[in-house]
C-alpha positions in Angstrom: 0.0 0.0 0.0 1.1 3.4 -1.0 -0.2 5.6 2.1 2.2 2.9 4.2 5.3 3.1 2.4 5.1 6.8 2.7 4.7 6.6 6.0 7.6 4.7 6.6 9.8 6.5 4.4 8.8 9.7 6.1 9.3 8.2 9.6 13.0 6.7 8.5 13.4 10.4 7.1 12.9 12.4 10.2 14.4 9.8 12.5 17.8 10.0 10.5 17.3 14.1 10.1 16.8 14.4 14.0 19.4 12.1 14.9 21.9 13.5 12.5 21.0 17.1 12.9 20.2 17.5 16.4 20.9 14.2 18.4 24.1 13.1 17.1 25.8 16.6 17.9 24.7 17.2 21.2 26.2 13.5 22.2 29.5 14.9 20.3 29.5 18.3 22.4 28.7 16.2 25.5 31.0 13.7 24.4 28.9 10.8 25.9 25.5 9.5 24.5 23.9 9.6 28.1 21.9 13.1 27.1 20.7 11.5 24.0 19.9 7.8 24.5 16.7 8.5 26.0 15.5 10.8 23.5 17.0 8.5 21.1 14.6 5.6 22.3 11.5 7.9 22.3 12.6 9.4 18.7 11.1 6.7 16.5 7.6 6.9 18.9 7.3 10.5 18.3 8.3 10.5 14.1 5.3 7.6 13.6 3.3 10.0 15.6 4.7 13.5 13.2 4.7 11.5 9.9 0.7 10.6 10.7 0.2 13.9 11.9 2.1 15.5 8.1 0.1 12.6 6.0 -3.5 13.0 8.3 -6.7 14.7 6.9 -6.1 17.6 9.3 -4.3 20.3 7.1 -3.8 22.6 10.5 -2.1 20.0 11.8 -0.4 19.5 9.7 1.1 22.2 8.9 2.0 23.1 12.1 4.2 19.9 12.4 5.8 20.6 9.1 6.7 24.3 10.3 8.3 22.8 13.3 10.2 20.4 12.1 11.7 22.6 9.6 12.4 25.1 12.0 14.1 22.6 14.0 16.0 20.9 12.0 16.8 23.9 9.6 18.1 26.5 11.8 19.3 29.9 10.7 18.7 33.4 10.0 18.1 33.3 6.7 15.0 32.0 4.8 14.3 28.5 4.5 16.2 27.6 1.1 16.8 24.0 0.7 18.7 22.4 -2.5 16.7 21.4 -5.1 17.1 17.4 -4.4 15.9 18.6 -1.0 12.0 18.4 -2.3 12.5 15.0 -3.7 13.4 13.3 0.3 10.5 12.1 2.1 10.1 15.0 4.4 10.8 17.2 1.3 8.0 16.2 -0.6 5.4 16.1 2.4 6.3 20.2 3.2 5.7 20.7 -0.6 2.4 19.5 -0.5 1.3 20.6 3.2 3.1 23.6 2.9 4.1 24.7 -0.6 7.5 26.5 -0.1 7.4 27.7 3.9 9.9 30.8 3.1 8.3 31.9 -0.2 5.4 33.2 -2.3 6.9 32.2 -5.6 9.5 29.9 -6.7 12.0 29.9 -9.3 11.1 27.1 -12.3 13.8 24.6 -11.0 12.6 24.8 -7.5 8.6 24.4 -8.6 10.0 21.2 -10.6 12.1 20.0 -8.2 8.9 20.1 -6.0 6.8 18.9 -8.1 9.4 15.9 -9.1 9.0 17.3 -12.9 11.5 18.6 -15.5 11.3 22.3 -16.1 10.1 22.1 -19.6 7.2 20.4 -17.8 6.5 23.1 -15.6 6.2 25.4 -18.5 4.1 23.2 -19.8 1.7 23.3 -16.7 1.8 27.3 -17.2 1.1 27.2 -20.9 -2.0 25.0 -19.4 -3.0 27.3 -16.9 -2.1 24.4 -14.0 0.4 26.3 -12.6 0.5 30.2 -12.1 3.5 32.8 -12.9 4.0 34.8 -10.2 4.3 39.0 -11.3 7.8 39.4 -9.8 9.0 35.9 -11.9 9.1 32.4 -11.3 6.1 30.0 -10.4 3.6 31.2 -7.3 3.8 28.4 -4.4 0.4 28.7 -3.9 0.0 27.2 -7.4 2.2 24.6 -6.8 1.2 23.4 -3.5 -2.4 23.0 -4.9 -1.0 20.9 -8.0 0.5 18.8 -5.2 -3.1 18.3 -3.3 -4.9 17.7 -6.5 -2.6 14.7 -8.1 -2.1 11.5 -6.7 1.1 11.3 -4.4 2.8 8.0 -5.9 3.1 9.9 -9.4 4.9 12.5 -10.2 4.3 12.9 -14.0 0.9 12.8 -13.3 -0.7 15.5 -15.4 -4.6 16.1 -15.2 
């Protein structure tokens, strides 16, 4: 079944971006695992519990996990701005869809088919359609793509209607 395997790949996702990310240096500042190995073992319990809440029917919800999480394990003073291959991980492709992009209103063409998992002459394509929206100021309006997202089935990409 789809729906699981995406669940499992976003639960493997956020375990090894928390652990790697947040866990794994506090153990190295600490120099001893004894901080972490406890929230190591409740770590998987709570990313089952995220990765439902990110894939659920409650879009509040959400989004607020997504927000979180990216603010946790993306840290900085800058914008959110993740590498391209970024929208293709697990965790990548759920904030697409629940979110759109979480710093921006409008995306450059690579970034709206990188989320979308689509070449950029397809997401001309999807303009020349009307399916996607230019935003004034350049580039593809998030808005546009995150609803593209909603409206397509999850397990493919290329999907086009």
């Amino acid at each position: 079944m789809a729906a699981t395997a995406d669940h499992v790949a976003l639960v493997d996702d956020i375990v090894r971006l928390v652990t790697a990310r947040l866990l794994d240096p506090i153990a190295i500042l600490m120099q001893s695992d004894d901080a972490t190995d406890p929230l190591r073992t409740k770590l998987r319990g709570d990313a089952e519990m995220w990765a439902a809440q990110l894939l659920g029917p409650d879009d509040h919800t959400a989004r607020a996990v997504a927000v979180r999480l990216v603010a946790a394990l993306y840290p900085g003073d800058a914008p959110f701005d993740p590498r391209d291959d970024w929208w293709q991980t697990p965790l990548g492709r759920t904030v697409a869809r629940r979110l759109g992009h979480p710093s921006r209103q409008h995306v450059p063409f690579s970034v709206a088919a990188a989320m979308l998992g689509i070449s950029r002459q397809g997401v001309h394509d999807l303009i020349t359609r009307q399916k996607l929206h230019r935003h004034p100021d350049g580039g593809v309006t998030t808005e546009s793509v995150q609803h593209r997202l909603s409206i397509r089935p999850a397990a493919d990409p290329t999907h086009d209607s």
